[in-house]
C-alpha positions as CSV (number, residue, x, y, z in Angstrom):
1,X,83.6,92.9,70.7
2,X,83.5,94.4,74.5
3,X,85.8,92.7,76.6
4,X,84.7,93.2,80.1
5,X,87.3,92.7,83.2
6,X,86.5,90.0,85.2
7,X,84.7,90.2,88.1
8,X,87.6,89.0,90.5
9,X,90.4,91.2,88.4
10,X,88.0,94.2,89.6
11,X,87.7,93.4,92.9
12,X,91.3,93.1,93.1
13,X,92.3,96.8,91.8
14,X,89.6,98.0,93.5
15,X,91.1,96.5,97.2
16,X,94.4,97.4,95.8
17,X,93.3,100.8,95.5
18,X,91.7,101.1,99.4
19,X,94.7,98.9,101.1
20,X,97.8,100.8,99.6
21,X,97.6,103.3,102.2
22,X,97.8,101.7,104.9
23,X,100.5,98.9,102.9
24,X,102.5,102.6,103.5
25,X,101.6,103.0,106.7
26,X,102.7,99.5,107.6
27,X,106.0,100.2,106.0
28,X,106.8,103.4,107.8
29,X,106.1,101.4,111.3
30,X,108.6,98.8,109.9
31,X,111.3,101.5,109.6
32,X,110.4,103.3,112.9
33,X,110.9,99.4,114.7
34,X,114.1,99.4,112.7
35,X,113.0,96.3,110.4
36,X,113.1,98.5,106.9
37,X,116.0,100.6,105.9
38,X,114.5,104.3,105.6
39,X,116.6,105.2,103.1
40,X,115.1,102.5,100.7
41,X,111.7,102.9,101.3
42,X,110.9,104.2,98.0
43,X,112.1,100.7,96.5
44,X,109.5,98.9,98.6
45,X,107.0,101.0,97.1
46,X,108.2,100.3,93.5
47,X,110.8,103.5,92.4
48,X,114.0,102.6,92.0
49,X,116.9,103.8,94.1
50,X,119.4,104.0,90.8
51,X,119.0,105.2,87.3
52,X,119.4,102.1,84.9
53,X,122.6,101.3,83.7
54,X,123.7,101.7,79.9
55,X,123.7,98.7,77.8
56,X,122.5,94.9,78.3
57,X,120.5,94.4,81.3
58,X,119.7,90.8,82.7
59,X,116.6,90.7,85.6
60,X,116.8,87.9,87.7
61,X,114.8,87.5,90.6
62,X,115.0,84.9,94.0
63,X,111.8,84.7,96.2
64,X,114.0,83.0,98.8
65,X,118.0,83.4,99.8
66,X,117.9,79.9,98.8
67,X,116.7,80.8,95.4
68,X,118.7,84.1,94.8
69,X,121.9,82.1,96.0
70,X,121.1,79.4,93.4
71,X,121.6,82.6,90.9
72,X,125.1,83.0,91.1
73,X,126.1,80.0,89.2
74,X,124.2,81.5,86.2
75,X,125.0,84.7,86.8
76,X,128.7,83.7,86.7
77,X,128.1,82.3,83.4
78,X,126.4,84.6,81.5
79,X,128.9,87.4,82.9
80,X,131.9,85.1,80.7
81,X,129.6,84.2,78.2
82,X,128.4,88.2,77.6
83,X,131.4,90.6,79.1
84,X,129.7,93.8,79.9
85,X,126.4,92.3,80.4
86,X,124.6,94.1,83.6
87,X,122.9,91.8,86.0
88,X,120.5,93.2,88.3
89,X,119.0,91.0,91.0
């Protein structure tokens, strides 16, 4: 059967698509004002600033400080639980 995207999922790429330039633009104003770090840029626009680490990788992700602070508790236990384990937040 033809599965067609949705109308809304198109208009989303397709304003994805016409905005991302100026999403760049806005960034590079926020590191001429000082308000991003220059030299991690390239993370705010999705490549990562370190090669992945070797072995068992946990992703954990905050929205807030509140909700990355609430991490370390788990963090703490799966780094005794799982010696070795990488945690990247």
């Amino acid at each position: 059967p033809d599965m067609k995207t949705p109308h809304s999922l198109a208009a989303y790429r397709f304003a994805t698509r016409i905005l991302e330039p100026l999403a760049v633009q806005a960034l590079k104003k926020r590191v001429r004002s000082g308000k991003e770090d220059r030299i991690r840029l390239g993370e705010r626009l999705g490549h990562a600033g370190q090669l992945r680490p070797q072995g068992r990788l946990v992703w954990l992700h905050g929205a807030s400080v509140g909700e990355s602070l609430s991490l370390i508790p788990l963090i703490n236990r799966l780094l005794d639980a799982r010696p070795g384990l990488q945690v990247l937040v």
